[in-house]
N, C-alpha and C positions, 0 to 999 in steps of 0.2 A: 271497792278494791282493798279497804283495810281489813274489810272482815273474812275477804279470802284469803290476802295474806297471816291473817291470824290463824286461820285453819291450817296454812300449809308448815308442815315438819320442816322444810326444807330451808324454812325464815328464822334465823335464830334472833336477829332484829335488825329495825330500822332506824340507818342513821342518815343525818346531811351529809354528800359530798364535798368538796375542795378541791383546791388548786395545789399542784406539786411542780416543783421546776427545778430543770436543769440548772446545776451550781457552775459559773466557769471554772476553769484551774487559772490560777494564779501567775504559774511559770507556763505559760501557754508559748509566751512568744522567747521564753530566754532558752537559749543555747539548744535555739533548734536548727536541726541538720539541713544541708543543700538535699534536694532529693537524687542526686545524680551519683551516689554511693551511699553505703549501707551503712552507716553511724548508731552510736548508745548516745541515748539522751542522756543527758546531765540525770533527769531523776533516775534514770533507771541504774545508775554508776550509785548516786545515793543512796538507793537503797540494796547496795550491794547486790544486785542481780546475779550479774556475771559470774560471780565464783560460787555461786550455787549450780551454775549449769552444768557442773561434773559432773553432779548428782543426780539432777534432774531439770529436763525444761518443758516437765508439765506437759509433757508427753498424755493424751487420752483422759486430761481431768478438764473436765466439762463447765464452762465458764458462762456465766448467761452476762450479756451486760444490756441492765433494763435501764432501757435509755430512749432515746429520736432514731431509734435501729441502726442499724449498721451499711455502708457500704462496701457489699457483695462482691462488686466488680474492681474497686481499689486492689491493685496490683501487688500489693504491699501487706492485705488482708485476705484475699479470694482463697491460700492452699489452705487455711485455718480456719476459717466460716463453716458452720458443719449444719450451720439451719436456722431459720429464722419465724420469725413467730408477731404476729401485732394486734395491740388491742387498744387500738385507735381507730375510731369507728372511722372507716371512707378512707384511710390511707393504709398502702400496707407497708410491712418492715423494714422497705427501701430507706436508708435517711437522707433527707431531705433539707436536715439543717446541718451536721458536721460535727454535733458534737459527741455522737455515740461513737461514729467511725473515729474521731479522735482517741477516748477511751478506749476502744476497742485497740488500737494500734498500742497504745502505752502496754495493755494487758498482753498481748500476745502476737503484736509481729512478727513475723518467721524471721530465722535467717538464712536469706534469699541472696544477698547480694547487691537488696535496691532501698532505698529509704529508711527506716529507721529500725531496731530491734525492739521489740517486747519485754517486759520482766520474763514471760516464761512464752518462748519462744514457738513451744511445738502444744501448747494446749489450745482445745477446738470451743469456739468462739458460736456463740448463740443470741443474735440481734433479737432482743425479747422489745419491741417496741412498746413503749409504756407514757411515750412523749410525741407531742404532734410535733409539726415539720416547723411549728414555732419557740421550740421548746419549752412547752407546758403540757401540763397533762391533768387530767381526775388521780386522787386518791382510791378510784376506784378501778382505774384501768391496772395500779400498780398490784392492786390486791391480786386483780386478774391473773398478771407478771407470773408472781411468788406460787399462785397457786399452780401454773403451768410449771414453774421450775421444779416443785414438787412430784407433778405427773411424770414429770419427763428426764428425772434421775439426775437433775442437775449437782454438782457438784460444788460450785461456790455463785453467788449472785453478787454480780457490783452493780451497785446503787451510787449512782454521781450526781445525787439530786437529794432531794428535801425539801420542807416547809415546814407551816405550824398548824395546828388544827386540825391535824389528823385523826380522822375516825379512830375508835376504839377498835375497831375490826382489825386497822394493819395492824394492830402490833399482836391481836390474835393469829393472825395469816403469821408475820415475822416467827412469832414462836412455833407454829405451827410446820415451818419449814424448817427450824432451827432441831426440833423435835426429830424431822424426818433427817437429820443429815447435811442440810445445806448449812454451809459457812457464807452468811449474811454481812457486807459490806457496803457501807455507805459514804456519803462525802458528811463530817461536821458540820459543814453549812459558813457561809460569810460574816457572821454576827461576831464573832469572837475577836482576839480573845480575852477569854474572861469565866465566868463563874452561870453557868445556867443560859449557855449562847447556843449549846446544838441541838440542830430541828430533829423534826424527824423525818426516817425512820432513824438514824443515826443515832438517837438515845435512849433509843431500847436497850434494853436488858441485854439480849440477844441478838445484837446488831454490833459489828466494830465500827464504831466512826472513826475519820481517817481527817487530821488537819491536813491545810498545805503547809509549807515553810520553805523557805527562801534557801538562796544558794549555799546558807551559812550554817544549816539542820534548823532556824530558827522559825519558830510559830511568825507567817509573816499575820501583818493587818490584816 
């Protein structure tokens, strides 16, 4: 096997895999809405959203969120889902544990009428499964992710996840997508903060890492 891999063009090399996981968010549970009318979250008022919607709500710019996929049928995400994709061997881009579809809603819940709004309200949502139904996943499946988001004309990739020990590859794939176009987003990770605490892919070059912070704009623990 190694000496046919040697032979093939198509090997540029051989590294060990790892483990990548889903980060939580922090304000998960603060100052979220009843579902029984259409509300802005608190972060999405933070980060000023709203008064950029004159301008734009991300109308036609193509979002992948490589994550546990997305739920399709959630009422609140179905007019903005535009396709789905998984490279989680034996499951496909249904999610399964909650926290794509969560991210998913903060990036681009329509406004509907029903549960919560999105930062950019009217951009089309791409469940890139990259995390099983336990939220963990290979470094390899992620690579997979990026290199589909490339094929497929993506326009910005969120990354809500990280660890340590990442192959040398992602951050080839990372620039490799960053090359092509995509704006690359990930979570800084839980270690912080402090000096030398975010994982990856989040400390790439080419990657924005994104902390939480608490109700107050403050870096929380």
């Amino acid at each position: 096997e190694i000496a046919t891999l040697r032979r093939n063009p198509n090997v540029a090399m051989i590294e060990d895999d790892g483990l990548v996981y889903a980060l939580p968010e922090t304000l998960l549970l603060e100052g979220q809405p009843t579902p029984a009318a259409e509300t802005v979250p608190i972060g999405i008022s933070q980060v000023k959203a709203p008064p950029a919607w004159g301008c734009s709500r991300g109308k036609g710019i193509k979002v992948a969120v490589l994550d546990t996929g997305i739920d399709w049928t959630h009422p609140d995400l179905a007019a903005n889902v535009k396709g789905a994709v998984s490279f989680v061997p034996g499951q496909t881009a249904m999610d399964g544990h909650g926290h794509g579809t969560h991210c998913a809603g903060t990036i681009g819940a329509p406004l509907n009428g029903i549960g919560v709004v999105g930062v950019a309200p009217e951009a089309w949502l791409y469940a890139v499964k990259v995390l099983s139904n336990s939220g963990s996943g290979n470094w390899s499946w992620l690579i997979s992710g990026l290199s589909w988001c490339v094929q497929n004309g993506i326009n910005i990739a969120s990354m809500s996840l990280g660890g340590g020990g990442a192959p040398a590859a992602l951050e080839q794939m990372c620039n490799a997508a960053f090359g092509r176009g995509v704006l690359l987003v990930a979570a800084a990770g839980n270690a912080g903060p402090g000096m030398n605490t975010v994982g990856q892919p989040g400390k790439y070059k080419n990657v924005i890492a994104v902390s939480a912070i608490d109700n107050a704009n403050v870096i929380a623990n």
